[in-house]
C-alpha positions as CSV (number, residue, x, y, z in Angstrom):
1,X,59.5,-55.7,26.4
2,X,56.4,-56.7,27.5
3,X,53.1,-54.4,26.8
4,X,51.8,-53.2,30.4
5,X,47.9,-53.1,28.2
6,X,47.7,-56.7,28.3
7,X,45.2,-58.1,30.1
8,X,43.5,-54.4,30.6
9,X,39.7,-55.1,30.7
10,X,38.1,-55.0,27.2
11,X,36.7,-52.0,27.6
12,X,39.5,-49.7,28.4
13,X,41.6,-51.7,25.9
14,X,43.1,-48.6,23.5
15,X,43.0,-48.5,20.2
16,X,45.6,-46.6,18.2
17,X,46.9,-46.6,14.9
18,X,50.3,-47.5,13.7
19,X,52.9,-44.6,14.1
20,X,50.4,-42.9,17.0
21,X,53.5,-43.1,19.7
22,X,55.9,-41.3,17.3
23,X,58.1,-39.7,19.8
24,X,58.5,-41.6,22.9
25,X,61.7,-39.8,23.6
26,X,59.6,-36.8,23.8
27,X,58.4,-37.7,27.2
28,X,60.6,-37.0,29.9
29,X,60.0,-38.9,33.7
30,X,62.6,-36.2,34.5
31,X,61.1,-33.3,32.6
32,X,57.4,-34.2,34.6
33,X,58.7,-34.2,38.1
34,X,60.9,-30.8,37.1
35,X,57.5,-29.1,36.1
36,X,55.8,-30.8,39.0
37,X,57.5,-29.3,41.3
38,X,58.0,-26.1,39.4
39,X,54.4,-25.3,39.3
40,X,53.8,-26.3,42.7
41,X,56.4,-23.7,44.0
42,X,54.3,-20.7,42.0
43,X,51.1,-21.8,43.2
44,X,52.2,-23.3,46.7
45,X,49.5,-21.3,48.9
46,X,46.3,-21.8,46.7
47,X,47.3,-25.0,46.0
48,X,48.0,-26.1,49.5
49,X,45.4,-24.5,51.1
50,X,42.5,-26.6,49.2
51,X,44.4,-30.0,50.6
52,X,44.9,-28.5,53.3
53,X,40.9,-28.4,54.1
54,X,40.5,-31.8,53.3
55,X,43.4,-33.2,55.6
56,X,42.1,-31.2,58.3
57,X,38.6,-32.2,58.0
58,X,40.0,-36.3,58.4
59,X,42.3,-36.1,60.5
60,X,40.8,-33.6,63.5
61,X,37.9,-36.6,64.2
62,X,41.2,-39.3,63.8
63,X,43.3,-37.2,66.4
64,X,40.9,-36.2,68.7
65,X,38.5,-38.6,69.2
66,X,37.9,-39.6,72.6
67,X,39.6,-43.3,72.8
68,X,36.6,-44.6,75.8
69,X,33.8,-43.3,73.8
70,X,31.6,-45.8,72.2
71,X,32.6,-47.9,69.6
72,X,29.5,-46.5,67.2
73,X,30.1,-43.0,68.1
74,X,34.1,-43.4,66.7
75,X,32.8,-45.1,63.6
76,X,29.8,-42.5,62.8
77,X,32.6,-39.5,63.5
78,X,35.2,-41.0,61.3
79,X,33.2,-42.5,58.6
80,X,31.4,-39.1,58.4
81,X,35.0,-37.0,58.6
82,X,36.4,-39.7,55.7
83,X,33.2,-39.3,53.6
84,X,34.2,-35.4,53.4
85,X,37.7,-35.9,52.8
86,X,36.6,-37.7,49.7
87,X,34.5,-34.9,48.6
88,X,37.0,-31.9,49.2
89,X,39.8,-34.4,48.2
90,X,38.3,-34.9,44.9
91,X,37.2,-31.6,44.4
92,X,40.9,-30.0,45.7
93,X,42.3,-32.5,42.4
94,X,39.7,-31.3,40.3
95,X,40.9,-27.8,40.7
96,X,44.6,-28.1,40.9
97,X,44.5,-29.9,37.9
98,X,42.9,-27.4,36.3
99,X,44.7,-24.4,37.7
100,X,47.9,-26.9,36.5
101,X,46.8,-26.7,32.9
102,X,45.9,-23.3,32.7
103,X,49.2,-22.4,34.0
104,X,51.2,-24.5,31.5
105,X,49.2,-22.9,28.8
106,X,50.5,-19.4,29.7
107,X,47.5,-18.4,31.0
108,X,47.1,-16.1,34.5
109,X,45.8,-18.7,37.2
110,X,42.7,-17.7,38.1
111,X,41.5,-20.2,41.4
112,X,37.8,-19.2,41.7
113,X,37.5,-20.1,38.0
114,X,39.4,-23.3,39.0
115,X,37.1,-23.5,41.8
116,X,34.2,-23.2,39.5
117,X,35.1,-26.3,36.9
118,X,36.0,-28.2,39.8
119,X,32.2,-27.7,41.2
120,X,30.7,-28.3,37.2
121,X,33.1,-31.5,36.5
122,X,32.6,-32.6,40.2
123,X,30.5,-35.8,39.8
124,X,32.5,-37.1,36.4
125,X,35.6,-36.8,37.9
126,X,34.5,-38.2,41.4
127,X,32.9,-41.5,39.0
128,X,36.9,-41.7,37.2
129,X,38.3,-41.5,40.3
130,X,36.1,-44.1,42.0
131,X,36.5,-46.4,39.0
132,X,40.4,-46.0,38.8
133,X,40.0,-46.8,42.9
134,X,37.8,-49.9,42.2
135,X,39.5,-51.0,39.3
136,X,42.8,-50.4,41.2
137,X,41.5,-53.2,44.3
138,X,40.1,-55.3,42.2
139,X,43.3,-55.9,40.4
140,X,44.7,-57.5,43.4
141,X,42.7,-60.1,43.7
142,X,41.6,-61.2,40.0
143,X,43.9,-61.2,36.5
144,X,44.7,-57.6,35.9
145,X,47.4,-56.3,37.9
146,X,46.5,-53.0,39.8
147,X,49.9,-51.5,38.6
148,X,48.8,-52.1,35.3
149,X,45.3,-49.9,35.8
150,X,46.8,-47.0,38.0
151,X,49.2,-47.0,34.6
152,X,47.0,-47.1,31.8
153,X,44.9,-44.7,33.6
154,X,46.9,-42.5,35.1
155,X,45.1,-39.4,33.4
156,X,41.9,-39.8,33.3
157,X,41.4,-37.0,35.8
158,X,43.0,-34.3,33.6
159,X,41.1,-36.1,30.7
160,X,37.9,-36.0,32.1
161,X,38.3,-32.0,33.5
162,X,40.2,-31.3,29.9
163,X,38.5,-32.5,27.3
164,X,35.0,-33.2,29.5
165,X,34.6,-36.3,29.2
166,X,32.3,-39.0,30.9
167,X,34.1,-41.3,33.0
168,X,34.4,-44.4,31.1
169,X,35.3,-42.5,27.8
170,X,37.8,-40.2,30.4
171,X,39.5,-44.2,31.1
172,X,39.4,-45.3,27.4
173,X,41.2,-41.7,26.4
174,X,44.0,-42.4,29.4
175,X,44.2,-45.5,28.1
176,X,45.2,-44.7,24.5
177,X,47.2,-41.7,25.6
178,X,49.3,-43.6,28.1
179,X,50.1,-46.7,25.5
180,X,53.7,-47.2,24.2
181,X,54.7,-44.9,27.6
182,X,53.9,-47.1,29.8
183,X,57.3,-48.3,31.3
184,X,58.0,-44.3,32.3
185,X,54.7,-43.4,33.4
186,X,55.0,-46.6,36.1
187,X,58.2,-46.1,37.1
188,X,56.8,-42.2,37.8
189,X,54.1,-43.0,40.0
190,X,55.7,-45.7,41.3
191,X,58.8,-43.6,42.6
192,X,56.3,-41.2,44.2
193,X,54.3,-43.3,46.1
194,X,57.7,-45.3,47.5
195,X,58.6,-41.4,48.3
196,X,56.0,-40.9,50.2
197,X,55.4,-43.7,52.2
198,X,59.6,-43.3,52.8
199,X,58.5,-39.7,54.2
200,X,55.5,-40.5,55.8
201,X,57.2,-43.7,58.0
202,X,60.3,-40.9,59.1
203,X,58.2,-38.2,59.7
204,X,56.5,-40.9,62.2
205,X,59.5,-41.4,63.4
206,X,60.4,-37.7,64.1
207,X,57.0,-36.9,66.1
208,X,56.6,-39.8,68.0
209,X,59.3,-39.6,70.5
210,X,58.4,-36.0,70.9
211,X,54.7,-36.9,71.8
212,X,51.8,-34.5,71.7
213,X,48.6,-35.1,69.6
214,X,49.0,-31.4,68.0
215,X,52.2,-31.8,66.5
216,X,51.5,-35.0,65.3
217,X,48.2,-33.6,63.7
218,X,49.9,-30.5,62.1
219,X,53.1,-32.4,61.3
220,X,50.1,-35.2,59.1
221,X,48.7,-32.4,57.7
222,X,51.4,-30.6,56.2
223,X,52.7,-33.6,54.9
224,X,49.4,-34.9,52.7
225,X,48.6,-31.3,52.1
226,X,51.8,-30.8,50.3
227,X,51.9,-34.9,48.5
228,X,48.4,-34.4,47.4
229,X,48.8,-31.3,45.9
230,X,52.3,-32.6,44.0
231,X,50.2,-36.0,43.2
232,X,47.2,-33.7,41.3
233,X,49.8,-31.3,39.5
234,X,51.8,-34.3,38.5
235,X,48.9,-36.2,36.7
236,X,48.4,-32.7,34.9
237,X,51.5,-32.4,33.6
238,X,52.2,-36.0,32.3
239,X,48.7,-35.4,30.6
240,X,50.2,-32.6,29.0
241,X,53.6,-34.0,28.0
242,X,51.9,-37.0,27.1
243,X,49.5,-35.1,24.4
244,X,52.3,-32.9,23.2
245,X,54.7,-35.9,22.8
246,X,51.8,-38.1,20.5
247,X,49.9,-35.6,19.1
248,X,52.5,-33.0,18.2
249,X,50.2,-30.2,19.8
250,X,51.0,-26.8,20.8
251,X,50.8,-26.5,24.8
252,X,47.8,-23.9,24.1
253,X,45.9,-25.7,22.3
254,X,45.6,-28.9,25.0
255,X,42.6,-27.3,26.4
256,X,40.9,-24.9,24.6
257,X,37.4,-26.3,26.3
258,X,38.7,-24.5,29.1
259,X,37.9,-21.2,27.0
């Protein structure tokens, strides 16, 4: 089978020694997606409620925005509502993740100190997150697939919060975690994004004949309120699962930065 890291740019290129993916039956696609939903089901309002913001905050301008106003005046409102989408988006992640690990350590969830690591590892994770986006395009159109680069860096987020990290040392620690798992971890994310654009197209399909802007709005919202949140908690735990499957660490000890 072929290794998804070929053709990764040099620079994210892992390098692991012989052995280092000892226990590949370890990690589970079905044991991720069962804690993935498991912790968003204890933590469903705080978790919600930070996506929740952010879809709001793009989608109001989107919605409402009056169709014979001026050209300029629709493209100021909705590139200024989408530039803070990205910021509460990124910032939402940040915490979920963190809340996400602190959980699967056994520890109380505490969401204003997950509100506070999200604020001190804001800029790093927004630069991994931008990186993994541009890396991501750019993979369409040159050598390196972009499947091959959502897969290989599929947690750098929880990296980067975890272990604070920079960005490109977040990538190169994804990188090395995710190799010899590769297959699973893009069938994972791959599954959930064909789920969700399955959902989104029906629930299109559900509000349109019914009309009415509101329900449309409140019907988008719920929806990437609830996918984003399941999207941040799953990167968290196949971070975890991945560390605990190559490294052989206890759970607790994933994060003790966090202390």
């Amino acid at each position: 089978m072929t290794d998804a890291s070929a053709g990764l740019p040099s620079f994210l290129s892992a390098k692991h020694s012989p052995g280092e993916a000892t226990a590949a039956y370890d990690f589970r696609v079905g044991h991720v997606f069962a804690q993935t939903f498991s912790l968003l089901r204890r933590h469903l309002l705080p978790f919600l409620l930070l996506y929740g913001v952010a879809s709001l905050i793009l989608n109001v301008p989107v919605t409402f925005t009056n169709q014979d106003s001026a050209i300029a005046e629709i493209t100021v409102a909705c590139g200024i509502a989408l530039a803070l989408y990205i910021v509460l988006n990124v910032f939402a992640g940040a915490a979920v993740v963190y809340a996400a690990i602190d959980d699967m350590r056994g520890r109380p969830v505490d969401m204003s100190k997950a509100w506070r690591a999200a604020l001190r590892r804001f800029f790093p994770v927004l630069g991994v997150t931008a990186a993994v986006v541009v890396l991501a395009i750019l993979g369409f159109a040159l050598i390196v697939p972009a499947a091959i680069v959502i897969t290989a860096l599929f947690v750098a987020v929880p990296v980067c919060l975890a272990e604070e990290l920079g960005p490109v040392h977040s990538m190169r620690r994804s990188a090395q975690l995710t190799k010899g798992f590769r297959w699973p971890i893009f069938g994972l994310w791959f599954a959930t994004l064909m789920t969700g654009l399955i959902m989104q197209s029906a629930l299109d399909g559900l509000t349109e004949p019914l009309g009415g802007t509101a329900l449309s709005l409140a019907v988008q919202v719920a929806w990437d309120t609830v996918f984003g949140a399941f999207v941040a908690i799953l990167t968290a735990v196949t971070y975890r699962d991945l560390r605990v499957a190559k490294e052989g660490i206890d759970t607790d000890q994933i994060a003790t930065v966090f202390d």
